[in-house]
FIKOLZA-1660 file (N, C-alpha, C; in steps of 0.1 Angstrom, whole numbers, plus 5000, padded with zeros to 4 digits):
% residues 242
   i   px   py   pz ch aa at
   1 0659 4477 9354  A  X  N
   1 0648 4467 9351  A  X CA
   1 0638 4474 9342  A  X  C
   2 0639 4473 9328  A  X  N
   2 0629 4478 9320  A  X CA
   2 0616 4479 9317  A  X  C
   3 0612 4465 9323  A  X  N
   3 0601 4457 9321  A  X CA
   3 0596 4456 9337  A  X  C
   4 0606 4467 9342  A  X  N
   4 0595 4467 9360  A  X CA
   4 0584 4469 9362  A  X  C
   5 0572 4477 9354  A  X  N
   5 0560 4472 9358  A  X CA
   5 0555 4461 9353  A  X  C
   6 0561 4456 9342  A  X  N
   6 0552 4442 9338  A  X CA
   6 0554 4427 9351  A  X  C
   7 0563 4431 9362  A  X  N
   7 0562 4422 9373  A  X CA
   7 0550 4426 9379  A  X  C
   8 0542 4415 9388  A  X  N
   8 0526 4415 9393  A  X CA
   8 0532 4428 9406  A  X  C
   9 0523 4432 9409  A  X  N
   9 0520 4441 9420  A  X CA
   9 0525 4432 9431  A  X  C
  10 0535 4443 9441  A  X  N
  10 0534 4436 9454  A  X CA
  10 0523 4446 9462  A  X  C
  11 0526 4457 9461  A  X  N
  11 0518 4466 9473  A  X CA
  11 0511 4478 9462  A  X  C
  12 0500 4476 9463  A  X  N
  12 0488 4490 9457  A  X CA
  12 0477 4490 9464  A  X  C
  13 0480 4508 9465  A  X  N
  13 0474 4518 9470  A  X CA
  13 0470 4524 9461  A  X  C
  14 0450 4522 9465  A  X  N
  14 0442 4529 9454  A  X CA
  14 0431 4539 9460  A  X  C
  15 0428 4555 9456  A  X  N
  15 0423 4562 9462  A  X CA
  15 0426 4565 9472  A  X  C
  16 0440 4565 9478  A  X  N
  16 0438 4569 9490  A  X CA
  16 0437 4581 9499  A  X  C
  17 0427 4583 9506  A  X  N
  17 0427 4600 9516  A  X CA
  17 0430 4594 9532  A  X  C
  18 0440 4612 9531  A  X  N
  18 0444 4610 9548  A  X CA
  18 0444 4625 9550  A  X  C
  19 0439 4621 9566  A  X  N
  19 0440 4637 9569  A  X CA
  19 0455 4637 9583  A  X  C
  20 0458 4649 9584  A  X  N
  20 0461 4653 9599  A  X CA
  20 0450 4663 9603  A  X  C
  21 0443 4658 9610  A  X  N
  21 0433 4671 9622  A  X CA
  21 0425 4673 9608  A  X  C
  22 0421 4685 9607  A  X  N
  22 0415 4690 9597  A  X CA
  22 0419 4695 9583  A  X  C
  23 0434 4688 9582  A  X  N
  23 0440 4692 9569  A  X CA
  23 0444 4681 9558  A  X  C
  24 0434 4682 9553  A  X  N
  24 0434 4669 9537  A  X CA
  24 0448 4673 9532  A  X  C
  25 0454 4660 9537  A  X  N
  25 0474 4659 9529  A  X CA
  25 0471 4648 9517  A  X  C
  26 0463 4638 9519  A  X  N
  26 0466 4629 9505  A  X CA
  26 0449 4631 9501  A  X  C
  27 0447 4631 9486  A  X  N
  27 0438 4633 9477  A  X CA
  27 0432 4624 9466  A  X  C
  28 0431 4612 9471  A  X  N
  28 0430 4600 9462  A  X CA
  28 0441 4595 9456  A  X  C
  29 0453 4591 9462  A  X  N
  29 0467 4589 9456  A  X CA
  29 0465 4571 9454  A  X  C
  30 0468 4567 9441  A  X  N
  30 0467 4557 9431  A  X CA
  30 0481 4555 9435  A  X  C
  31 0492 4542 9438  A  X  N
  31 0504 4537 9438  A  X CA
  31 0507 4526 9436  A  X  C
  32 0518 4517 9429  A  X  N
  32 0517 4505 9426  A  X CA
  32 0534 4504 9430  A  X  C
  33 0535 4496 9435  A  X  N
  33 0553 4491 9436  A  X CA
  33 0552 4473 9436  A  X  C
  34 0558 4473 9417  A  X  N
  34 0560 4461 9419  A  X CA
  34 0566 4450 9422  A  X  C
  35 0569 4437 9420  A  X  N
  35 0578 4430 9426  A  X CA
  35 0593 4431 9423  A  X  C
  36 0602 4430 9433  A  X  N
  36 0615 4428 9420  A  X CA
  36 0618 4444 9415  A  X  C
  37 0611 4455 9427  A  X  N
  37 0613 4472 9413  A  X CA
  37 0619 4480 9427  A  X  C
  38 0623 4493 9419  A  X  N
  38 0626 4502 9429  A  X CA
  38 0620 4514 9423  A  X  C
  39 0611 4519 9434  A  X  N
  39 0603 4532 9424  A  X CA
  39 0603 4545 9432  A  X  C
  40 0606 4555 9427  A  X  N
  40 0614 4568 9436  A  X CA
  40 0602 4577 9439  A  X  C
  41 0595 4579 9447  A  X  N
  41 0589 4591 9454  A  X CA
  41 0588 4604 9451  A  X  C
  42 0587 4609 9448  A  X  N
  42 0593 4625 9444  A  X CA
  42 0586 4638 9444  A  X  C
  43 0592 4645 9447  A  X  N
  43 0581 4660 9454  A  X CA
  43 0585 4669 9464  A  X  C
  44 0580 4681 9461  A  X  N
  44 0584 4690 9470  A  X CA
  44 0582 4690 9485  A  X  C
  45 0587 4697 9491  A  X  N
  45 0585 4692 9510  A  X CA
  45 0568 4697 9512  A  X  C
  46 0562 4689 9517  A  X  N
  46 0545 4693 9525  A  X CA
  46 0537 4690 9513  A  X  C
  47 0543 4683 9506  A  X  N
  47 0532 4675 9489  A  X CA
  47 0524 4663 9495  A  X  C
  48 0534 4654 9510  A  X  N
  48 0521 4644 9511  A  X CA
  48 0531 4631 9514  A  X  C
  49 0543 4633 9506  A  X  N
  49 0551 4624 9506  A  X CA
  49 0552 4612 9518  A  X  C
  50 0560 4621 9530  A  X  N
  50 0559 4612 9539  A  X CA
  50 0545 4606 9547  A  X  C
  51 0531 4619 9546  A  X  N
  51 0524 4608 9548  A  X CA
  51 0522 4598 9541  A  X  C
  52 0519 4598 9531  A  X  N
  52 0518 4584 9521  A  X CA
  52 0521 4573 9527  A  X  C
  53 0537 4575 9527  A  X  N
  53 0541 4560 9535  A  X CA
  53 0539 4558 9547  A  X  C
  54 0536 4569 9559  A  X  N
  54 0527 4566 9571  A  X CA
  54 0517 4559 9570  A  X  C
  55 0506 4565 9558  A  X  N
  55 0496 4556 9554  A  X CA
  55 0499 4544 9553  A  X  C
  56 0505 4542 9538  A  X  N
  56 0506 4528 9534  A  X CA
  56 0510 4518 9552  A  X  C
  57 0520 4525 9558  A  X  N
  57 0524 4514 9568  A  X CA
  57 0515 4514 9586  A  X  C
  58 0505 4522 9582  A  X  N
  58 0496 4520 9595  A  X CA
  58 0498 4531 9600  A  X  C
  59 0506 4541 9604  A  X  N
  59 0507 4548 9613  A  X CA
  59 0498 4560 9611  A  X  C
  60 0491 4560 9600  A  X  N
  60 0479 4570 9598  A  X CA
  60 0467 4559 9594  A  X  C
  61 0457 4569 9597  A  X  N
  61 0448 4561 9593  A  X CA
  61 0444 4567 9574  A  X  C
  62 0437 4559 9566  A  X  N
  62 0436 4561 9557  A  X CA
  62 0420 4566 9560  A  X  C
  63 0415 4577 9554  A  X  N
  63 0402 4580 9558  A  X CA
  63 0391 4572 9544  A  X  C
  64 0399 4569 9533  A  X  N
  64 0394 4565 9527  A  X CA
  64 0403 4560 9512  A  X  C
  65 0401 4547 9509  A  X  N
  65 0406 4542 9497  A  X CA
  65 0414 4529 9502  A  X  C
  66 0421 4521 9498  A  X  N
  66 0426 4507 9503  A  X CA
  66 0441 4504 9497  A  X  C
  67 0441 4497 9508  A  X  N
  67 0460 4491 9502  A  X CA
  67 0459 4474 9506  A  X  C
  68 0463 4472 9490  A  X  N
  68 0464 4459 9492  A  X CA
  68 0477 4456 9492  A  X  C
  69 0483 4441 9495  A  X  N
  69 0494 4437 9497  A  X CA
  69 0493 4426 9493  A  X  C
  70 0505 4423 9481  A  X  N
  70 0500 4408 9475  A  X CA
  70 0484 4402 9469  A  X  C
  71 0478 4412 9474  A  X  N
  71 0464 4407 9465  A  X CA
  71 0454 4409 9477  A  X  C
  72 0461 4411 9489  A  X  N
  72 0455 4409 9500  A  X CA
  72 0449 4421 9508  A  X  C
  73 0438 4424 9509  A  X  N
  73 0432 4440 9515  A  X CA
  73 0440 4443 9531  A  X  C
  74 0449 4452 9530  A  X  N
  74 0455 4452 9547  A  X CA
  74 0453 4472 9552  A  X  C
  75 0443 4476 9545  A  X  N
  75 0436 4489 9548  A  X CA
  75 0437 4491 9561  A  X  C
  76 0445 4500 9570  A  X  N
  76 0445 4506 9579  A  X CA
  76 0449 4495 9590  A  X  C
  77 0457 4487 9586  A  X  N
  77 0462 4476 9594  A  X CA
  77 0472 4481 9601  A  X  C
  78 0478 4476 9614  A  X  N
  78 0489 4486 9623  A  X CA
  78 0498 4485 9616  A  X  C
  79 0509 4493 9621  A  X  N
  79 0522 4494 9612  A  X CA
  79 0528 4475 9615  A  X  C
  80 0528 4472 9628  A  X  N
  80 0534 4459 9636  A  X CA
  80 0529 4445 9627  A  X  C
  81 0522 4447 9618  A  X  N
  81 0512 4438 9611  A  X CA
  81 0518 4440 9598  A  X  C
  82 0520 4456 9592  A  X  N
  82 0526 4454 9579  A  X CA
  82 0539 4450 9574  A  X  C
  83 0548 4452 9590  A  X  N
  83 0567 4443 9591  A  X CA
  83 0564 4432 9588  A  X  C
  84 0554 4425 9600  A  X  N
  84 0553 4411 9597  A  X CA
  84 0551 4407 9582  A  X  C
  85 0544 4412 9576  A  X  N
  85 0545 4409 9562  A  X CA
  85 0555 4408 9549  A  X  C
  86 0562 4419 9557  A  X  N
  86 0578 4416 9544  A  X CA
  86 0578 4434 9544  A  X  C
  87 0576 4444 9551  A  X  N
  87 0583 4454 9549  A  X CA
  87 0586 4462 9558  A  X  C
  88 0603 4466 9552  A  X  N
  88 0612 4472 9561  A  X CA
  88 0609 4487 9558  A  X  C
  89 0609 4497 9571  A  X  N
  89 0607 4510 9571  A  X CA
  89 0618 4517 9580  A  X  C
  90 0627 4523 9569  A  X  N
  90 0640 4532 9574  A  X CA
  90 0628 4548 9574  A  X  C
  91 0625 4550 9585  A  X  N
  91 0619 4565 9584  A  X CA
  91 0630 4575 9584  A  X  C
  92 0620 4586 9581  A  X  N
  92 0629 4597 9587  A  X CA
  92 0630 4600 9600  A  X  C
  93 0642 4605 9599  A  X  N
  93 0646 4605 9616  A  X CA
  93 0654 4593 9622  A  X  C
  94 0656 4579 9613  A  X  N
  94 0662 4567 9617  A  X CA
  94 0656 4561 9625  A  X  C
  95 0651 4566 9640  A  X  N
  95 0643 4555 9645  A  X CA
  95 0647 4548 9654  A  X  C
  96 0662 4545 9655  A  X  N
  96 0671 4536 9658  A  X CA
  96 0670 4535 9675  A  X  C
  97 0669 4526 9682  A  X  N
  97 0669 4526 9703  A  X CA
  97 0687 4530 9705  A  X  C
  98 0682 4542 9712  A  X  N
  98 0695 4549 9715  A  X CA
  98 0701 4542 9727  A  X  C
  99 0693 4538 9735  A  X  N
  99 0699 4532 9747  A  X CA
  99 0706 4519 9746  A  X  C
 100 0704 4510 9732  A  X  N
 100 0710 4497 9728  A  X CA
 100 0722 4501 9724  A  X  C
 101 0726 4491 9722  A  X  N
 101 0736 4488 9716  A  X CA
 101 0737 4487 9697  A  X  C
 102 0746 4489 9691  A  X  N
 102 0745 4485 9673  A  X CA
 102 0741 4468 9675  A  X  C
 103 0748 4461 9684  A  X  N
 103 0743 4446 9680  A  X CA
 103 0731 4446 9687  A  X  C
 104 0729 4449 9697  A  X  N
 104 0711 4449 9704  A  X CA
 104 0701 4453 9696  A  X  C
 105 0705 4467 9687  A  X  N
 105 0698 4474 9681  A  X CA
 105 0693 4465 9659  A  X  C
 106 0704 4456 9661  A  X  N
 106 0700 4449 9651  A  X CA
 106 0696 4433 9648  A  X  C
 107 0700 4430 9663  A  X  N
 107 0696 4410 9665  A  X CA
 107 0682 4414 9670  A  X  C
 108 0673 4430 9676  A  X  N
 108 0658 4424 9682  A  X CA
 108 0652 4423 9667  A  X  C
 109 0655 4431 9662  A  X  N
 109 0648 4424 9646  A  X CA
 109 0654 4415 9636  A  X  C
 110 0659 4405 9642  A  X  N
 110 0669 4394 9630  A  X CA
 110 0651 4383 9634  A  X  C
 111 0650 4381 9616  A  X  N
 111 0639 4367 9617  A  X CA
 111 0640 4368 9603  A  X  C
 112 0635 4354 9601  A  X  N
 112 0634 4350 9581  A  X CA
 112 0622 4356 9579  A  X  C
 113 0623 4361 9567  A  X  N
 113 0615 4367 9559  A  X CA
 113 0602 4358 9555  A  X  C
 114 0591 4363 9550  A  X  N
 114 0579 4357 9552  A  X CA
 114 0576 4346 9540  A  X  C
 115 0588 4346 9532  A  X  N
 115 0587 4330 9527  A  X CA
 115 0603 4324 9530  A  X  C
 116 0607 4324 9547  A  X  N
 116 0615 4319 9548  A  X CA
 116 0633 4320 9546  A  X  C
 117 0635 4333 9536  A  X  N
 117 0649 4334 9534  A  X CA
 117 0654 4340 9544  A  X  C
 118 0665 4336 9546  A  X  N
 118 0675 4341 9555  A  X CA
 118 0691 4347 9547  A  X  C
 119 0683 4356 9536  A  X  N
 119 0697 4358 9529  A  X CA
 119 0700 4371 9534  A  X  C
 120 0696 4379 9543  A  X  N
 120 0701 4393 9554  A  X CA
 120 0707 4388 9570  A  X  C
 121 0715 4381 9569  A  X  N
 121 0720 4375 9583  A  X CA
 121 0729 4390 9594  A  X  C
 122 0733 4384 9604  A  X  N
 122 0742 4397 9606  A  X CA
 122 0751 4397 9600  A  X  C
 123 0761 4389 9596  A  X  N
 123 0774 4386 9586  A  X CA
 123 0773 4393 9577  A  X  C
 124 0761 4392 9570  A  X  N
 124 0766 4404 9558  A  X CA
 124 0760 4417 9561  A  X  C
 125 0751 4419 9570  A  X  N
 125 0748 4433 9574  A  X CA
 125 0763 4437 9579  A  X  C
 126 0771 4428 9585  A  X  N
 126 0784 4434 9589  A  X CA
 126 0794 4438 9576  A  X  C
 127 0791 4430 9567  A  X  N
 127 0799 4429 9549  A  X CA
 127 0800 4441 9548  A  X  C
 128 0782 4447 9552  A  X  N
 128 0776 4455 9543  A  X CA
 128 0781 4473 9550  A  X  C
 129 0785 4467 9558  A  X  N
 129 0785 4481 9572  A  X CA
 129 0796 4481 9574  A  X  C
 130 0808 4481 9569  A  X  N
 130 0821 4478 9581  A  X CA
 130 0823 4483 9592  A  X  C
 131 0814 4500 9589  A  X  N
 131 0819 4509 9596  A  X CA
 131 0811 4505 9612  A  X  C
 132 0799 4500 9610  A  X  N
 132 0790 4495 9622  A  X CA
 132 0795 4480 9626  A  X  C
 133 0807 4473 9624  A  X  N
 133 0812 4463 9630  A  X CA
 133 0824 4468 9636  A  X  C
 134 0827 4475 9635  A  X  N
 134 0840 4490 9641  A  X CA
 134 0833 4491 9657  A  X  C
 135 0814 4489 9655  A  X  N
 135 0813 4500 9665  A  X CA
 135 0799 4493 9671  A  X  C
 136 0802 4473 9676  A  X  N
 136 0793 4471 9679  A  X CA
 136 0789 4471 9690  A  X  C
 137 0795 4473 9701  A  X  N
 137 0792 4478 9713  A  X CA
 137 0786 4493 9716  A  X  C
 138 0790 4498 9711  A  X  N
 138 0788 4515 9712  A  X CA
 138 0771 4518 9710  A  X  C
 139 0764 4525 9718  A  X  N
 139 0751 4529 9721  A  X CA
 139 0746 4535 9710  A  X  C
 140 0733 4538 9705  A  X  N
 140 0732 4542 9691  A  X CA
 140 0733 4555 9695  A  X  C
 141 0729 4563 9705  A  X  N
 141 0735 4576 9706  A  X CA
 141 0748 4582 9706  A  X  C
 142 0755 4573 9703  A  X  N
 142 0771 4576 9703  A  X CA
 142 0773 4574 9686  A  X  C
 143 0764 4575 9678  A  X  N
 143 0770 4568 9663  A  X CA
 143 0767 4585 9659  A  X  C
 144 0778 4585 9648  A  X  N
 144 0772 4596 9635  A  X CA
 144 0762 4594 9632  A  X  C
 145 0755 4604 9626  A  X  N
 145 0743 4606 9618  A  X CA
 145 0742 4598 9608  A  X  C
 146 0752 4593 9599  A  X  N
 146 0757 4587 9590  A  X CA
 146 0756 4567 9596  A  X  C
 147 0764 4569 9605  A  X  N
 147 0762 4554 9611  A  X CA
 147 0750 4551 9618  A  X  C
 148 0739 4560 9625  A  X  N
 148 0728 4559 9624  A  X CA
 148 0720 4552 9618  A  X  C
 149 0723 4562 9604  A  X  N
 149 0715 4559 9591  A  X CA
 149 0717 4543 9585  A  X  C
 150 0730 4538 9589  A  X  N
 150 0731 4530 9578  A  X CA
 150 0726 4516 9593  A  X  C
 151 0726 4518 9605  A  X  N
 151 0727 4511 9615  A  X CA
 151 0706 4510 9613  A  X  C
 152 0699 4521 9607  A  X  N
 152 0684 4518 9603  A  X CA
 152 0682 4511 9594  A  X  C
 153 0690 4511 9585  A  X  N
 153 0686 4507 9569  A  X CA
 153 0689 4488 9575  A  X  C
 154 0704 4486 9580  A  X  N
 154 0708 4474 9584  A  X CA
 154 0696 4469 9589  A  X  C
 155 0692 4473 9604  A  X  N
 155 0681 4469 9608  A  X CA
 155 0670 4463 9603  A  X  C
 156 0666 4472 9590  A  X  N
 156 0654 4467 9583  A  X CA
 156 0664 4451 9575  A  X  C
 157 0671 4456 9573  A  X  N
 157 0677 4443 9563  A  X CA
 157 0672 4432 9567  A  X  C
 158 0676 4429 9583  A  X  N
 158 0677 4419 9589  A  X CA
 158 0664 4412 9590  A  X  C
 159 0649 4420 9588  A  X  N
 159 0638 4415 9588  A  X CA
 159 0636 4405 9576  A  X  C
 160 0648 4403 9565  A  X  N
 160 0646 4401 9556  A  X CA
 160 0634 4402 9546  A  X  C
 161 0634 4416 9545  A  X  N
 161 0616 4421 9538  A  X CA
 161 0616 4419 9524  A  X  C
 162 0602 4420 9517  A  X  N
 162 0605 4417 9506  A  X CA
 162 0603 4429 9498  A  X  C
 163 0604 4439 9502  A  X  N
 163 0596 4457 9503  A  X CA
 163 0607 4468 9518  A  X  C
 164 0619 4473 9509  A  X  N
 164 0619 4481 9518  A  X CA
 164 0618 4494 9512  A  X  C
 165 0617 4509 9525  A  X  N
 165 0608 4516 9524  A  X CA
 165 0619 4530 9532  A  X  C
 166 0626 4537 9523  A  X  N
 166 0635 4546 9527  A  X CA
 166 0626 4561 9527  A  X  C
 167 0625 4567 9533  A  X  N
 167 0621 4581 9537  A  X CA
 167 0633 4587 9539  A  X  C
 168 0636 4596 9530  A  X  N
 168 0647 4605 9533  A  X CA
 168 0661 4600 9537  A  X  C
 169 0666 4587 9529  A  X  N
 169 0677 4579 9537  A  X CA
 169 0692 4591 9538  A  X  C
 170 0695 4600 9530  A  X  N
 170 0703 4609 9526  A  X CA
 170 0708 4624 9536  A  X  C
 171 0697 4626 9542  A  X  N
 171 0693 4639 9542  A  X CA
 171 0701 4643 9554  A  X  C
 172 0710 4649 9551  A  X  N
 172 0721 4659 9565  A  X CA
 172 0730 4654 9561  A  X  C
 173 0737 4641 9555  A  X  N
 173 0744 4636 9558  A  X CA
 173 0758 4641 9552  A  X  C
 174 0772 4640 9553  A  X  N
 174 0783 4645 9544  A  X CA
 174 0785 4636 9531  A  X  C
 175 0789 4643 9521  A  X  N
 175 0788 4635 9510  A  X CA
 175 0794 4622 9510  A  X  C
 176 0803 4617 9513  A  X  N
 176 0813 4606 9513  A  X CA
 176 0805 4591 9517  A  X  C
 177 0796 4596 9530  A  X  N
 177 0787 4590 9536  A  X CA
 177 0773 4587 9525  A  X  C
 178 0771 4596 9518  A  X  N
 178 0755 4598 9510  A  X CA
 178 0759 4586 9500  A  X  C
 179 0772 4593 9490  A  X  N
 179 0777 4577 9484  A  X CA
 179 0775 4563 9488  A  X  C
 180 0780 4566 9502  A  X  N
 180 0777 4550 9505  A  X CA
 180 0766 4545 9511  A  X  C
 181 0759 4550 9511  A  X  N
 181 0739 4548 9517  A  X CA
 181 0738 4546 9498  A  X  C
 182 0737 4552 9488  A  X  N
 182 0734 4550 9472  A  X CA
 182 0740 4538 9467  A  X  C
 183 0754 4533 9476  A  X  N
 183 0759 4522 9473  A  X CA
 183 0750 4508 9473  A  X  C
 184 0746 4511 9489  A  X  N
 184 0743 4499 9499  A  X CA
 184 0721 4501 9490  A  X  C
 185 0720 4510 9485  A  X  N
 185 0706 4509 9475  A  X CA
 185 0709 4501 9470  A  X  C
 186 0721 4507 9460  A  X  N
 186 0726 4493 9446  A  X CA
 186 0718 4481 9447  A  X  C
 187 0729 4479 9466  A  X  N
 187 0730 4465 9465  A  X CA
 187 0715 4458 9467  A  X  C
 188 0708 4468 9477  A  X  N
 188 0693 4456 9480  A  X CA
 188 0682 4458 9467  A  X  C
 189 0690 4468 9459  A  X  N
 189 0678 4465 9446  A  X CA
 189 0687 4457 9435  A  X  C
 190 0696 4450 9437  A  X  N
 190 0702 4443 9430  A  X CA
 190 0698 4428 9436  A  X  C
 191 0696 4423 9447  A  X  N
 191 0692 4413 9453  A  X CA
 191 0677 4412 9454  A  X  C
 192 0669 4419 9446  A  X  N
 192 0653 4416 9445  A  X CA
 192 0648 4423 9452  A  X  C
 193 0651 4426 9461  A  X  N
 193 0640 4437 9473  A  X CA
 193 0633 4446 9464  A  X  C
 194 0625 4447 9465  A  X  N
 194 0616 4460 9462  A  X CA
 194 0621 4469 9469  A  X  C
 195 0617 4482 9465  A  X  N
 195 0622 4494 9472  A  X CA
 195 0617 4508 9472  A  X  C
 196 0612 4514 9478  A  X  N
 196 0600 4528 9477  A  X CA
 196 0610 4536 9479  A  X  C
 197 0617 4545 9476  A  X  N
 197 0626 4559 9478  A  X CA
 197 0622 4572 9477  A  X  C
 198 0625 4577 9491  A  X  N
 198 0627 4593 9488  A  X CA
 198 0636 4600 9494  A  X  C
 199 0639 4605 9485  A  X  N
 199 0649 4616 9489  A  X CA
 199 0653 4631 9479  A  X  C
 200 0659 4641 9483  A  X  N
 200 0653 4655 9479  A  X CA
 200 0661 4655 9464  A  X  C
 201 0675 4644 9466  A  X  N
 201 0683 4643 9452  A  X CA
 201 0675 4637 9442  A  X  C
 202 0670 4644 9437  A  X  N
 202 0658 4635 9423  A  X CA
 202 0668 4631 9414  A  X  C
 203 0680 4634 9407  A  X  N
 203 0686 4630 9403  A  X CA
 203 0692 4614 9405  A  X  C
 204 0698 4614 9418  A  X  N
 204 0702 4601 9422  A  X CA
 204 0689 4592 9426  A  X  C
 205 0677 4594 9430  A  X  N
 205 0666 4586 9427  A  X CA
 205 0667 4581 9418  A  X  C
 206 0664 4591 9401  A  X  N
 206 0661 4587 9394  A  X CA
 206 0674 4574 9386  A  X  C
 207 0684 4578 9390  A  X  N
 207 0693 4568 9388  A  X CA
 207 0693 4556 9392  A  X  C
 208 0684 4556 9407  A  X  N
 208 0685 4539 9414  A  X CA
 208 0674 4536 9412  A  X  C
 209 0662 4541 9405  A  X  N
 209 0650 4529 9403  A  X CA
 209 0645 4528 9387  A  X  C
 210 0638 4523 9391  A  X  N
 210 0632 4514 9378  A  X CA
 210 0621 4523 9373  A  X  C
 211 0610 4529 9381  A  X  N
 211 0596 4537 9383  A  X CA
 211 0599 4543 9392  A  X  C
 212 0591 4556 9385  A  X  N
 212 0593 4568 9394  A  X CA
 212 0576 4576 9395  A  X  C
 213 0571 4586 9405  A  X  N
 213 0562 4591 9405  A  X CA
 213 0567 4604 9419  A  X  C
 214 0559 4614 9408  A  X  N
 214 0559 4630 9412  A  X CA
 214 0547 4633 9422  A  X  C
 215 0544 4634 9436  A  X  N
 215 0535 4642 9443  A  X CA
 215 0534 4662 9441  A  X  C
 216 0525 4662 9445  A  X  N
 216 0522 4677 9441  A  X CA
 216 0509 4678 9453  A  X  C
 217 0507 4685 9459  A  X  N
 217 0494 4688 9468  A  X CA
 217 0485 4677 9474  A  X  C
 218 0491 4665 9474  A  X  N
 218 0481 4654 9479  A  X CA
 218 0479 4644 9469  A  X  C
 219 0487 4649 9457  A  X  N
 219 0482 4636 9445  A  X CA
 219 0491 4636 9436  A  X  C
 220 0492 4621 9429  A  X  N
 220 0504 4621 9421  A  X CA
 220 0499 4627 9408  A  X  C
 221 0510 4633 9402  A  X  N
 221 0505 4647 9387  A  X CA
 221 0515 4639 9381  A  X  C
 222 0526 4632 9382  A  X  N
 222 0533 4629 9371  A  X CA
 222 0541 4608 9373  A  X  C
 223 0538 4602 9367  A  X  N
 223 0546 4590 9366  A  X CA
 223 0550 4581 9354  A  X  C
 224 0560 4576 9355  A  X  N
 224 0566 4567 9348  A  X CA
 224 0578 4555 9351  A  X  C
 225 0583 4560 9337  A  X  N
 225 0596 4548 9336  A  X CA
 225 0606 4560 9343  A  X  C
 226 0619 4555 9351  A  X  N
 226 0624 4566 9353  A  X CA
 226 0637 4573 9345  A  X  C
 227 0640 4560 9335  A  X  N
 227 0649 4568 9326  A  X CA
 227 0642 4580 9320  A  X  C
 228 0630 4575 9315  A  X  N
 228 0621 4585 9307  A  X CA
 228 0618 4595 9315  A  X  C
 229 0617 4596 9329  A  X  N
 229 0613 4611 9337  A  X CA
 229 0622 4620 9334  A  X  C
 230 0638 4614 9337  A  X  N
 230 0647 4617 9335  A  X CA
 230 0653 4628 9326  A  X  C
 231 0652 4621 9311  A  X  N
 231 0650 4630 9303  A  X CA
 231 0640 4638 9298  A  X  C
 232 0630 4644 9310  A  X  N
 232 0620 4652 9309  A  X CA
 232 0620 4664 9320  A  X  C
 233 0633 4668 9319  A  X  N
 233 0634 4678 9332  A  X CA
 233 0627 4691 9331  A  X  C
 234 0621 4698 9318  A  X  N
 234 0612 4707 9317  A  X CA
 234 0600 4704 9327  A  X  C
 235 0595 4692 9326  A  X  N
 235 0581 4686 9334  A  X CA
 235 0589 4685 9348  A  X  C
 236 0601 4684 9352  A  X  N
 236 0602 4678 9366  A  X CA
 236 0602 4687 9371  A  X  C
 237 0611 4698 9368  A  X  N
 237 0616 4715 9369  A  X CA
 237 0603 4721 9381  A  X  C
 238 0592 4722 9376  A  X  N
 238 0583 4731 9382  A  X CA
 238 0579 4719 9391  A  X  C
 239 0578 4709 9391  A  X  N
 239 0571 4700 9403  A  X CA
 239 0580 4699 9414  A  X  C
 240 0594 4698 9414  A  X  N
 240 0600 4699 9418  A  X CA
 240 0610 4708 9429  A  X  C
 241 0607 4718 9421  A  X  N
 241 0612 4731 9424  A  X CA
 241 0626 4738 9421  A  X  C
 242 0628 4727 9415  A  X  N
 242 0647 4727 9410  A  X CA
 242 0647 4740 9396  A  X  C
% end
């Protein structure tokens, strides 16, 4: 999508500071994810990254600067307040209730999305998963790392968000498996979902979004289009660490 930032803002984050305890991790970080885009995260481990999206989703507080949503100020709103809104958050770590079941673990979050669609039913979360309709009885502590992964991402599906929000969807997993978590991207940024990504393969980021932005010490040092990051691997090299 070429023209991905000329769609209006769904979620910006402007100035924002966060601390843990006494240690300033974000430094006035500026972010925009627009409607309809998929924009890749990017940066070295302890840059800030995953707080960010703690921020943006409530689970930190913002010590200072604001996130709007749709137009709308939701600054330091709980995380339970920013689902309801339209966004799904695959953390790291999955997240997933180990004592449920795969179908327990994905009908407590089945509801229409907040203008109403119901185009993430379980049917096609099952389309989308074969491997988690193999295994819908089975407790989530009984699934691979892999079926985990895709049993969180499913989950968020089913909220039908208009904004989902991957933290490290990749990371451990065997290759065969990582393909098809990059597959199942394709597909929800091909169906309009917005999409925030990170993961340590900058390469394959840069392949599945539209916009991309570099953290470095608490603040973004580099953004763009992400074909164009792309072909700027002298600049990504050192931010990166590759």
């Amino acid at each position: 999508m070429a023209d991905a930032a000329a769609h209006p803002p769904l979620l910006v984050a402007s100035g924002i500071n966060a601390y843990y305890g006494e240690s300033h991790v974000l430094r006035g970080v500026d972010l925009q994810i627009p409607a309809h885009a998929a924009v890749g995260l990017l940066g070295r481990n302890g840059m800030g990254k995953t707080t960010l999206i703690r921020t943006l989703m409530g689970y930190v507080p913002a010590a200072a600067g604001q996130v709007h949503w749709q137009g709308r100020e939701m600054t330091r709103s709980p995380p339970e307040r920013m689902a309801r809104l339209g966004i799904g958050y695959v953390p790291e770590g999955r997240g997933i209730f180990p004592n449920l079941s795969v179908r327990e673990n994905l009908m407590m979050t089945a509801r229409a999305g907040v203008d109403g669609r119901r185009e993430w039913t379980f049917e096609r979360v099952m389309e989308t998963f074969p491997r988690l309709a193999e295994r819908l009885s089975h407790g989530g502590q009984q699934l691979s790392g892999g079926e985990q992964q895709m049993l969180s991402i499913g989950r968020a599906l089913m909220t039908n968000p208009s904004l989902v929000i991957l933290d490290e969807a990749t990371e451990g997993l065997a290759p065969l498996i990582v393909a098809e978590i990059w597959r199942v991207i394709g597909d929800i940024r091909a169906s309009g979902i917005s999409t925030l990504i990170v993961d340590r393969n900058y390469r394959a980021v840069l392949a599945n979004t539209d916009l991309a932005v570099v953290m470095e010490k608490g603040l973004i040092v580099l953004a763009g289009e992400s074909a164009d990051l792309s072909a700027r691997p002298e600049e990504l090299a050192p931010l990166l660490g590759v």
